[in-house]
C-alpha positions as CSV (number, residue, x, y, z in Angstrom):
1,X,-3.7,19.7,4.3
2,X,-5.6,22.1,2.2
3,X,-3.6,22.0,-0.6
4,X,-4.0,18.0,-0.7
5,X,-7.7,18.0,-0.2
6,X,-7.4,20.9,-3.2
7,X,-6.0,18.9,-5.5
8,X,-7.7,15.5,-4.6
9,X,-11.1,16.8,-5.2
10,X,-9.6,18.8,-8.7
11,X,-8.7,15.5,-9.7
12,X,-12.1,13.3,-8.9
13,X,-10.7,11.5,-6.0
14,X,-12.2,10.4,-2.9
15,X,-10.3,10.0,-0.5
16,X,-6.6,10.3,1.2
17,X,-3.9,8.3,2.4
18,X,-2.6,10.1,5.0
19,X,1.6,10.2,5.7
20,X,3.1,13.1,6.3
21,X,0.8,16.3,7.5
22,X,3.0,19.8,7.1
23,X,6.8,19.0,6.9
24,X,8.1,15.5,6.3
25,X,9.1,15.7,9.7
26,X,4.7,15.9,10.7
27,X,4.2,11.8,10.0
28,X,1.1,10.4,11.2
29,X,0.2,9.8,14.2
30,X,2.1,12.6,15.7
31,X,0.3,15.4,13.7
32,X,-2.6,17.9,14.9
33,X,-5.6,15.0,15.3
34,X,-8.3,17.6,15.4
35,X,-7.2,19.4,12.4
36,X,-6.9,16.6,10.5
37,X,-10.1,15.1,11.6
38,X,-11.9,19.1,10.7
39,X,-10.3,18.9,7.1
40,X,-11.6,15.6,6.3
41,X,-15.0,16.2,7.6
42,X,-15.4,19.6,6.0
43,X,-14.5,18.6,2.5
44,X,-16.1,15.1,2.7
45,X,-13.0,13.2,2.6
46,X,-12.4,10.0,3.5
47,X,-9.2,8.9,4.8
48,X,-8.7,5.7,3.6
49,X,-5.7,4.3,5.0
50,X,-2.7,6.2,6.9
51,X,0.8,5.5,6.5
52,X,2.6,5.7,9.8
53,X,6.2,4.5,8.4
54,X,6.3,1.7,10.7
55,X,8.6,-1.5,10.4
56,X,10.7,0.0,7.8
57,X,13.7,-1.0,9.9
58,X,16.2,-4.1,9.0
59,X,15.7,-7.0,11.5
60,X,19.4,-5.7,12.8
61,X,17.7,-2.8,14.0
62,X,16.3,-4.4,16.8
63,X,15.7,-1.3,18.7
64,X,13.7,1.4,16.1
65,X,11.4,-1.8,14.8
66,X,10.3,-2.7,18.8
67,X,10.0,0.5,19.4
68,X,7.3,0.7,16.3
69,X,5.7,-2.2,17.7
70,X,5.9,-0.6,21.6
71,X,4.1,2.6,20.3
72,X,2.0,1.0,17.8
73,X,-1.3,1.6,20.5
74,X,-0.8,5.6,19.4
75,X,-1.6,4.7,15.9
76,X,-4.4,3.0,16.5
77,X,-6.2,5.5,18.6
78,X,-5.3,7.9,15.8
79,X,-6.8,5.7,13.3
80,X,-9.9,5.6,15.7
81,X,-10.5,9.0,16.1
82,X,-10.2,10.3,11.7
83,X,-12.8,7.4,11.4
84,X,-9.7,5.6,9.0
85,X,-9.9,1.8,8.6
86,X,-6.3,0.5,7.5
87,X,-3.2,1.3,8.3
88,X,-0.2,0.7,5.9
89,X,2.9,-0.8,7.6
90,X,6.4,-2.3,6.1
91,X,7.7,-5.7,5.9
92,X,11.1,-4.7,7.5
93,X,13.6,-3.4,4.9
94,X,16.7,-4.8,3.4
95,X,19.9,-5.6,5.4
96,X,22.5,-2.9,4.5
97,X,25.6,-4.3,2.5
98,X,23.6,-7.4,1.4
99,X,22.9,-7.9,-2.5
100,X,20.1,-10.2,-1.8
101,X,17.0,-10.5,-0.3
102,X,16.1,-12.6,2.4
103,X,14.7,-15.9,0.7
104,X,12.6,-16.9,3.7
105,X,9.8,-16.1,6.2
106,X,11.4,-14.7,9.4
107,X,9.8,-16.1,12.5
108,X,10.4,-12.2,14.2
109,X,8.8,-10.8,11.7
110,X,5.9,-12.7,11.4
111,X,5.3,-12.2,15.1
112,X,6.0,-8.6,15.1
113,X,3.1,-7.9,12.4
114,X,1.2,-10.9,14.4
115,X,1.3,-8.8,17.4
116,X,0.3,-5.5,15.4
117,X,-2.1,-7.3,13.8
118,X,-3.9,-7.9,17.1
119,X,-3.9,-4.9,18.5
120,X,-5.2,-3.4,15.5
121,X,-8.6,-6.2,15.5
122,X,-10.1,-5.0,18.0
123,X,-10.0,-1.2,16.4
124,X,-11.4,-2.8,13.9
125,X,-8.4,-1.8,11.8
126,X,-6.7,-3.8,9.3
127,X,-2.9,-4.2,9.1
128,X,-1.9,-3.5,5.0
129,X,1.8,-4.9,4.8
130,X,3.1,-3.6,1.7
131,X,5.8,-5.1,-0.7
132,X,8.9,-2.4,-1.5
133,X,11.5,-2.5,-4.1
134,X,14.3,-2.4,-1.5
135,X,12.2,-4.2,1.4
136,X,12.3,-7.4,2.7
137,X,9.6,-8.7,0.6
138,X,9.1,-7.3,-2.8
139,X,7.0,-8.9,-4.7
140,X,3.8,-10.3,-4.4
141,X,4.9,-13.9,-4.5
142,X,7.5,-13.4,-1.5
143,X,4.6,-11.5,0.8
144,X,1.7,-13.8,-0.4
145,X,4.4,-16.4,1.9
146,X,4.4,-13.7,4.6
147,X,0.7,-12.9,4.9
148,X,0.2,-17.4,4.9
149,X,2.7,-17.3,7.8
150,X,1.0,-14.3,9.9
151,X,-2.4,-16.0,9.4
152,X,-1.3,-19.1,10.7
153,X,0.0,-17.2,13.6
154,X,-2.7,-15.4,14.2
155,X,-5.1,-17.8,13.6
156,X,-7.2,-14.9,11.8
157,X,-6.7,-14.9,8.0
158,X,-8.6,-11.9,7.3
159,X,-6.9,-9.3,10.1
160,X,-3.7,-9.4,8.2
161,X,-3.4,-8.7,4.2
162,X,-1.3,-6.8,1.6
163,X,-1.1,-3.5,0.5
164,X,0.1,-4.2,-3.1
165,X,2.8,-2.3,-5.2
166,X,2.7,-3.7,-8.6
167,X,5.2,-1.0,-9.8
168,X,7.5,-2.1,-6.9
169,X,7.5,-6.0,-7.6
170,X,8.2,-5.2,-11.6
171,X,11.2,-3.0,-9.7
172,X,12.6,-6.4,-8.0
173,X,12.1,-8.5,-11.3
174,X,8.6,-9.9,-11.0
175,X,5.9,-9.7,-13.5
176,X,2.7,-7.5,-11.6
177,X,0.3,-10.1,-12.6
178,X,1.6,-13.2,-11.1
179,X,2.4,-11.2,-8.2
180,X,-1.5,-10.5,-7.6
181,X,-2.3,-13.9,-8.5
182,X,-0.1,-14.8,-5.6
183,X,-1.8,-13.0,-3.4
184,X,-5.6,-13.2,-4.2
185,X,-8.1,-12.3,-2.3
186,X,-5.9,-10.6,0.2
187,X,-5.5,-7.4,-1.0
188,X,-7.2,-4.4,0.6
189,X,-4.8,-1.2,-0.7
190,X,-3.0,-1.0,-3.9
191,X,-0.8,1.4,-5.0
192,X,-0.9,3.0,-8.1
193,X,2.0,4.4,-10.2
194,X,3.8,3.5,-12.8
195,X,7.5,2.6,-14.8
196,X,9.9,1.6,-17.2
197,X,12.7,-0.9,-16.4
198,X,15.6,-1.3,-18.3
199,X,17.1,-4.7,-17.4
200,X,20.7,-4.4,-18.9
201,X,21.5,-1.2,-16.7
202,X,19.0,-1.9,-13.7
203,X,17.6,1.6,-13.7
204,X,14.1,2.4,-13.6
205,X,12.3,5.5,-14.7
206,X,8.5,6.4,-13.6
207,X,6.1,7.1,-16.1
208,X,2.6,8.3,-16.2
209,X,0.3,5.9,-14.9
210,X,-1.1,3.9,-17.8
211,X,1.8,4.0,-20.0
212,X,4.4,2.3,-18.3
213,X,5.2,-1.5,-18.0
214,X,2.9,-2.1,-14.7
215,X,-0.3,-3.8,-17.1
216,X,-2.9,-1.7,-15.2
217,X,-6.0,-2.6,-17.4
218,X,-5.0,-6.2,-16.0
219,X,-4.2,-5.4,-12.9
220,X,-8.2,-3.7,-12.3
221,X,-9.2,-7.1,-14.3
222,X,-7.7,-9.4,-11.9
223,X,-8.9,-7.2,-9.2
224,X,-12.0,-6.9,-10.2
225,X,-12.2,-11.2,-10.5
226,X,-11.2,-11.5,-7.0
227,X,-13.4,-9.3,-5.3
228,X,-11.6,-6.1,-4.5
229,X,-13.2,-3.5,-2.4
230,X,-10.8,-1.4,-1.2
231,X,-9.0,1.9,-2.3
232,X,-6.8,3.0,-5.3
233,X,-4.3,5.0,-3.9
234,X,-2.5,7.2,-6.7
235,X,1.0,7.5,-6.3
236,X,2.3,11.0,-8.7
237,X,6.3,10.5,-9.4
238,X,6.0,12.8,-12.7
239,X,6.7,16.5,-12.8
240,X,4.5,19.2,-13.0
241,X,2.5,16.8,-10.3
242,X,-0.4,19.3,-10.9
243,X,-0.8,18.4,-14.2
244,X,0.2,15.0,-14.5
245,X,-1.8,13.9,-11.2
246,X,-5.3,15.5,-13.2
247,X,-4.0,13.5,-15.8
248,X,-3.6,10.0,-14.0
249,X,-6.4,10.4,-11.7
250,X,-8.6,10.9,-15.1
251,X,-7.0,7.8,-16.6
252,X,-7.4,5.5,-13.4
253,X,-10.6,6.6,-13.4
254,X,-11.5,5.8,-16.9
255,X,-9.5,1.9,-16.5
256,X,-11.8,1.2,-13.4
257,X,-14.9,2.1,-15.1
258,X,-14.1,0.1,-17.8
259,X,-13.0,-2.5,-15.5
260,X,-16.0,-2.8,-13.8
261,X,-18.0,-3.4,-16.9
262,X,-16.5,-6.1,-17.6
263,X,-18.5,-9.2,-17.4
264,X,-17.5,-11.5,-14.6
265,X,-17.2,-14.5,-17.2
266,X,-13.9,-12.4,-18.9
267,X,-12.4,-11.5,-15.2
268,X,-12.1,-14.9,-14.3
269,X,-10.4,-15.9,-17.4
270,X,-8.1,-13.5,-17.0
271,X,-6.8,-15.7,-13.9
């Protein structure tokens, strides 16, 4: 913890998402609460969203994704207690052996995140269900159909959005900016990192943010034209992290400046 909170003020940052506390084997919630909660207070940090791992099963898995679900009151609490207001869950991963993604909306897994969804309300929480490369949904198109389906579950548009991964959709094929598009207003985490793709050999090799293939100035433009409020989270794939994460965090600062003074006219016509 005190190394993070070293280098996230050093680099003009905020705040936190919180995953793993210690060892990768210390995932949120089942870390030291009061330690975590003393760290954040005493450097003025805020935790803006934690990542408990949760529904990163395959719908096969029947038994680890309940279980998520079963235990999903333990997060919230711990949520409650660091004072954090989202927490960042999966959209089941891919089935093992199977070259493609599922095309459609599962009806299990729309109740499953309905279900999460409604335990977190009340918290006042909201569920972020993000898009991954190798997940069930990753792009922004395919969980734009998701989120629709949970809200019509739930019956609560709002309680339910998207923690978005441009550099994953451009991963699985799509092009970032239609996958915001897709999703709208909806968005209340977004992930920042970035890549090269190279098509013929299906590899992909991260970059430093701002000089992949992600479009990040658009990305903050379109953000910026739909009303964005929430966090940047800064994702560092690029050895020395140190020094590339001073780097990025300076850059993403820079863009979202600049973003912001745009004028609203230019936003919008960037849709």
């Amino acid at each position: 913890m005190g190394r993070a909170m070293h280098y996230t003020l050093l680099w003009g940052l905020q705040g936190v998402e919180l995953r793993t506390v210690g060892s990768a084997a210390e995932r949120v919630p089942h870390v030291n609460q009061r330690q975590v909660a003393e760290r954040l207070e005493a450097n003025d940090m805020l935790p803006a969203a934690i990542s408990p791992g949760l529904f990163e099963a395959p719908l096969s898995a029947r038994a680890r994704w309940m279980n998520d679900l079963a235990t999903f009151g333990e997060t919230v609490r711990f949520a409650e207690r660091i004072g954090c207001p989202r927490v960042v869950v999966s959209a089941f991963g891919g089935e093992a052996g199977k070259g493609k993604r599922a095309e459609g909306v599962s009806e299990e897994v729309v109740d499953a995140l309905r279900r999460a969804g409604e335990q977190a309300a009340p918290a006042g929480l909201t569920l972020a269900v993000r898009n991954e490369t190798k997940g069930r949904h990753a792009t922004g198109w395919s969980l734009a159909r998701l989120l629709d389906a949970v809200a019509e579950a739930t019956g609560r548009p709002g309680a339910v959005q998207a923690a978005w991964d441009p550099a994953a959709a451009l991963r699985a094929g799509e092009d970032p900016a239609e996958g915001l598009r897709a999703l709208g207003e909806r968005v209340t985490l977004v992930r920042c990192s970035d890549g090269v793709t190279d098509r013929q050999a299906g590899t992909w090799q991260d970059a430093s943010f701002g000089e992949g293939e992600v479009g990040w100035e658009e990305q903050l433009r379109l953000l910026r034209g739909s009303g964005f409020q929430g966090p940047l989270s800064l994702e560092v794939n690029v050895e020395p992290r140190p020094k590339e994460g001073l780097r990025a965090a300076t850059r993403l600062i820079r863009m979202t400046r600049a973003a912001q003074r745009a004028e609203p006219a230019e936003a919008e016509r960037t849709e």
